[in-house]
C-alpha positions as CSV (number, residue, x, y, z in Angstrom):
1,X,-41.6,26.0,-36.5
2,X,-40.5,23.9,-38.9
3,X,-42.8,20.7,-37.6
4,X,-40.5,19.1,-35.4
5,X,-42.6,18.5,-32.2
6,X,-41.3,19.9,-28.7
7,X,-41.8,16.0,-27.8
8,X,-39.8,15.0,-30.6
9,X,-36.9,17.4,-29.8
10,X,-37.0,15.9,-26.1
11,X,-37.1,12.6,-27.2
12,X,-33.9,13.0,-29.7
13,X,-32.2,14.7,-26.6
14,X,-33.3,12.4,-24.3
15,X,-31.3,9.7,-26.3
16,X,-28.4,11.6,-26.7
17,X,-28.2,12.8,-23.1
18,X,-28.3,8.8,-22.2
19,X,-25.4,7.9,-24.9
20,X,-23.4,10.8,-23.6
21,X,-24.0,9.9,-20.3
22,X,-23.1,6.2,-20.8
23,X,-19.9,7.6,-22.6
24,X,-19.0,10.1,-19.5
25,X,-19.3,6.7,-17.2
26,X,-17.2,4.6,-18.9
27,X,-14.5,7.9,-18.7
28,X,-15.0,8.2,-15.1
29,X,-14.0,4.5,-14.9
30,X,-11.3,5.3,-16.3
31,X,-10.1,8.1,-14.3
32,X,-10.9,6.3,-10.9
33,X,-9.1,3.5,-12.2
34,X,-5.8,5.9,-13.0
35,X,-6.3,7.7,-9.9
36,X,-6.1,4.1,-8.0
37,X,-3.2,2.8,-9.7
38,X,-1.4,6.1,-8.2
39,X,-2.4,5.5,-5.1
40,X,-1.8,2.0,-5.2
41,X,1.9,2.9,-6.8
42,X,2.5,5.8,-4.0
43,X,1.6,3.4,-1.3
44,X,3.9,0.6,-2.4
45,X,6.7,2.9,-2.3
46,X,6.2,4.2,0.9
47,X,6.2,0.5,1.9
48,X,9.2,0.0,-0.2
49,X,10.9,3.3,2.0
50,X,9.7,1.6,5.1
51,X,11.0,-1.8,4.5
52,X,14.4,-0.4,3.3
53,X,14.3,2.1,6.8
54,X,13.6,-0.8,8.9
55,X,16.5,-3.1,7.6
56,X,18.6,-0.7,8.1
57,X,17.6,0.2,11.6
58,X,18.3,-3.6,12.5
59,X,21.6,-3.6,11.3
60,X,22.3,-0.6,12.9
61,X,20.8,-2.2,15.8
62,X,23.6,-5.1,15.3
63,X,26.3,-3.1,14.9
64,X,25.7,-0.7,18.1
65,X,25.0,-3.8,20.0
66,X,28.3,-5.3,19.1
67,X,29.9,-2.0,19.9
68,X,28.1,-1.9,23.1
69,X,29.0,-5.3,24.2
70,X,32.6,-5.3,23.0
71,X,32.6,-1.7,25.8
72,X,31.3,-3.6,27.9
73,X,34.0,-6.4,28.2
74,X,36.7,-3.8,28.1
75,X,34.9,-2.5,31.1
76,X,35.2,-5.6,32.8
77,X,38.6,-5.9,32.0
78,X,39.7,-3.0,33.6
79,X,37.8,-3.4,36.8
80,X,39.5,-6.8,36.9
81,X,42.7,-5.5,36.7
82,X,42.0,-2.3,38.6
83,X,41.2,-5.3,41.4
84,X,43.8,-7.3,40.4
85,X,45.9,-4.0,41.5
86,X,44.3,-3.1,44.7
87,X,45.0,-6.8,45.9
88,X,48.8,-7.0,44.8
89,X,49.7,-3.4,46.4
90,X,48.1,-5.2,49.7
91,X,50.4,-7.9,49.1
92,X,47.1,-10.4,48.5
93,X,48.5,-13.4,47.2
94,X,46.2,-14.1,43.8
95,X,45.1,-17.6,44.8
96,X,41.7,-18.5,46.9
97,X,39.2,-16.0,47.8
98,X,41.2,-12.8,45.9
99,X,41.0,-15.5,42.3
100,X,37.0,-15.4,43.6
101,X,36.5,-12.3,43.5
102,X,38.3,-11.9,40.0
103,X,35.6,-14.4,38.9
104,X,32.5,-13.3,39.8
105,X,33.8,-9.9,38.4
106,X,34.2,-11.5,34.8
107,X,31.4,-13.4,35.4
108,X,28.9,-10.7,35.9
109,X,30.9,-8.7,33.2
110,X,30.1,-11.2,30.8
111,X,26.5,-11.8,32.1
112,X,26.4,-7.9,31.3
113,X,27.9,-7.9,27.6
114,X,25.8,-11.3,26.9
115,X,22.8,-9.2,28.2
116,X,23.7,-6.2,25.6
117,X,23.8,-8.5,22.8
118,X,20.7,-10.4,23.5
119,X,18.8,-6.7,23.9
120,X,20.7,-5.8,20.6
121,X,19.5,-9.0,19.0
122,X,16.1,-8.6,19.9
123,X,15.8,-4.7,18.7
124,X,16.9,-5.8,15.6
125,X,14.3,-8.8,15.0
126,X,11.7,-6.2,16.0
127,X,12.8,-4.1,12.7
128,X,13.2,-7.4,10.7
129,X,9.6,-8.2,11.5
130,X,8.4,-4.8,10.7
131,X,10.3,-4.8,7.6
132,X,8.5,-8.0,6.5
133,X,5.7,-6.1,7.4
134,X,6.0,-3.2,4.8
135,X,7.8,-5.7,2.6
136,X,3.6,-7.6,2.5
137,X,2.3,-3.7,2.2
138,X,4.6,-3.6,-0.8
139,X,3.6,-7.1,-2.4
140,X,-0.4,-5.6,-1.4
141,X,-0.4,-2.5,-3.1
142,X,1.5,-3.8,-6.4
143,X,-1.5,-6.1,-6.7
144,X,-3.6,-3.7,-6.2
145,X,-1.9,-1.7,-8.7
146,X,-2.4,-4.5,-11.1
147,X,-5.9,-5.0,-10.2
148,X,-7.2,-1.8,-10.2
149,X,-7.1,-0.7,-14.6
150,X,-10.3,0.0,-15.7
151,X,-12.3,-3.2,-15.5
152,X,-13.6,-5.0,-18.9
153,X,-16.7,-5.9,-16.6
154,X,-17.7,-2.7,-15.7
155,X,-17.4,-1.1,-18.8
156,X,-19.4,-3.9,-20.4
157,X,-21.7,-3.5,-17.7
158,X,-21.4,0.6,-18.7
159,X,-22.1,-0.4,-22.3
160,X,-25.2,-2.9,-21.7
161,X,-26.9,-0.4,-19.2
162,X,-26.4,2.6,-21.7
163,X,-27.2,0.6,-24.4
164,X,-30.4,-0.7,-23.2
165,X,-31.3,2.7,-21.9
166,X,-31.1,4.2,-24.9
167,X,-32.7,1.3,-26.9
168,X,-35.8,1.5,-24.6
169,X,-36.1,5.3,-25.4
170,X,-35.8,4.6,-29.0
171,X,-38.4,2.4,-28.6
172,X,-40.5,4.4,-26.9
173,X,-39.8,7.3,-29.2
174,X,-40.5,5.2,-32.4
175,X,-43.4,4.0,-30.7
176,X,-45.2,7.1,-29.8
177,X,-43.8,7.9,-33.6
178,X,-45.7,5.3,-35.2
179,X,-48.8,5.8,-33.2
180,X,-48.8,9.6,-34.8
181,X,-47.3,8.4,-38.5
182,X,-48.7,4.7,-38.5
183,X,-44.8,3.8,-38.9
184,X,-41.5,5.0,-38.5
185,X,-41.1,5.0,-42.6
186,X,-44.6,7.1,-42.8
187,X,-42.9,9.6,-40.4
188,X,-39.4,10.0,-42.5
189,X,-42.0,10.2,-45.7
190,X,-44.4,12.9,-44.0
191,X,-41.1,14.7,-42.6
192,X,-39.8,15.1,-46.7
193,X,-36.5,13.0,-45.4
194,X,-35.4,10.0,-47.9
């Protein structure tokens, strides 16, 4: 051998297996950072999807409501004048109880269309409301997009950690060095280095 100690071999690697490690935890930070921020960005536009989906469901909602009631007061109509009909070919004269009957037709008619629109009304709050929903999932994951880059704290707290781990294995090393050499200047001088 060329006087290099076993221990002093597994010392040097020892303190380079601790900076390497220190290094490969500050990257893997990194990458769990990145790999949030995708998530984070993938989720808000799901959210975004589902917000947009859920608008549009409410003013479809609207729209076949309308449809629906507007149907529905044709309907009425043409019962009405279906009855209207019946009770001229009987030679009914329109006034009294026949005029009743005409009313409570267009009255339950419109009770019926009023009844449509108010179902259509509601359906399309409930998408409303879930598309403020996904529109807060949106707002959510964007900050956590923005929270989630690699954190100056925890790499500091990377830094410190590997620092001080490899300072306290210096320090052992040296220590156990001097102890041998009397001093870390009487090992470089009895290893021919300098």
């Amino acid at each position: 051998m060329s006087g290099v100690s076993t221990a002093t071999i597994l010392a040097g690697a020892s303190l380079a297996l601790t900076a390497v490690g220190t290094v490969m935890s500050i990257g893997g930070q990194q990458q769990q950072a990145q790999s949030n921020q995708g998530l984070y960005a993938y989720q808000a536009a799901v959210a975004r999807n589902n917000q947009t989906t859920a608008n549009t469901l409410a003013v479809d909602a609207e729209t076949r409501g309308k449809a629906e009631e507007d149907r529905q007061r044709r309907k009425t109509a043409l019962i009405m004048g279906t009855q209207q009909a019946a009770l001229a070919a009987q030679g009914t004269d329109l006034e009294g109880s026949p005029t009743d009957i005409l009313g409570d037709t267009a009255a339950v008619g419109e009770l019926d269309a009023l009844t449509i629109r108010s179902n259509a009304a509601r359906e399309a709050w409930g998408y409303r409301v879930k598309g403020v929903e996904y529109g807060n999932e949106v707002a959510l994951a964007n900050a956590r997009v923005g929270s989630s880059g690699l954190s100056a704290l925890g790499v500091g707290a990377s830094l410190i950690g590997g620092a001080g781990a490899v300072a306290d294995k210096w320090y052992r090393y040296s220590s156990s060095q001097k102890d041998s050499f009397g001093s870390i200047d009487d090992l470089i001088a009895a290893k021919g280095i300098g």
